[in-house]
C-alpha positions in Angstrom: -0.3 -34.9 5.1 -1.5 -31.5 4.2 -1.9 -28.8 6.9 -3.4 -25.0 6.1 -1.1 -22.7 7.8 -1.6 -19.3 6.3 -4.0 -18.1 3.9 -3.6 -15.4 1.6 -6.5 -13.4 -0.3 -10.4 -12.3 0.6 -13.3 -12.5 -1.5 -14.5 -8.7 -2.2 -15.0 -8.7 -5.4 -18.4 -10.1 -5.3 -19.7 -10.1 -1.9 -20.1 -6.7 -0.1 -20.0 -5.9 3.7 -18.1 -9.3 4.8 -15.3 -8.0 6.7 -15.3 -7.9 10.6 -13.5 -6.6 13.4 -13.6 -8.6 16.5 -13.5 -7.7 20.1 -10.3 -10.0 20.3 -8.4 -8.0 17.8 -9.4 -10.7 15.0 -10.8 -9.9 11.4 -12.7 -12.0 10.2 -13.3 -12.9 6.4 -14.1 -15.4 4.1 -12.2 -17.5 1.4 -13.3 -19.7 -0.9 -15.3 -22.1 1.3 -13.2 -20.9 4.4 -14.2 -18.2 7.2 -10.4 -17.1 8.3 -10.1 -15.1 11.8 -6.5 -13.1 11.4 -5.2 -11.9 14.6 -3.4 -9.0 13.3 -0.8 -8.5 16.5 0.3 -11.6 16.2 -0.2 -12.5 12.0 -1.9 -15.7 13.1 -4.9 -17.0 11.5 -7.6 -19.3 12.4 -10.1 -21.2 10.3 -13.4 -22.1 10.1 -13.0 -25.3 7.7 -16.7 -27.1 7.4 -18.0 -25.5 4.7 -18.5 -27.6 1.6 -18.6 -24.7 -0.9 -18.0 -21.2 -1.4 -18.5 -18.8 1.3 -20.5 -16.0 0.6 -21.3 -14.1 3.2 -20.6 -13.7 6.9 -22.7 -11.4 9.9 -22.0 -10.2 12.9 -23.8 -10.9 16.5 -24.0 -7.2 17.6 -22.6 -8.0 20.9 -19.8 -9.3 18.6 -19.0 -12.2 19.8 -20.7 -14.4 17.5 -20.0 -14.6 13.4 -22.7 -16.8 11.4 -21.1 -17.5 7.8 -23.2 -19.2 4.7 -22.7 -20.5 1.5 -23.8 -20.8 -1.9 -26.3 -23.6 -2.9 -24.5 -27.3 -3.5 -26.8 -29.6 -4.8 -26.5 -33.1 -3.2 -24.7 -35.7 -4.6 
């Protein structure tokens, strides 16, 4: 079986304002239809997995501790 260990890249080129940093030391961004939270002291990542479709854009709770992410439109199957 398949496991996601590390992810590589960010979607920038056309979303804007979609980068975080967290309280804990974590950035968050998207990727493809994953929300990725990178702990930069220890080059770990984390992963937000159950969206069906690309991620377009993520907010942050001003106290910071809370990151909402949507996606784009999938019509049903």
């Amino acid at each position: 079986t398949l496991e996601l260990q590390f992810v590589y890249g960010y979607r920038g080129a056309d979303c804007r304002r979609n980068l975080y940093y967290l309280p804990s030391g974590e950035v968050a961004f998207p990727t493809a239809s994953l929300v990725v939270l990178y702990d930069t002291r220890t080059h770990r990542q984390r992963f937000f997995t159950a969206h069906d479709a690309a991620v377009r854009c993520l907010a942050l709770h001003p106290r910071g501790m809370l990151v909402a992410s949507g996606q784009v439109w999938r019509a049903p199957r």
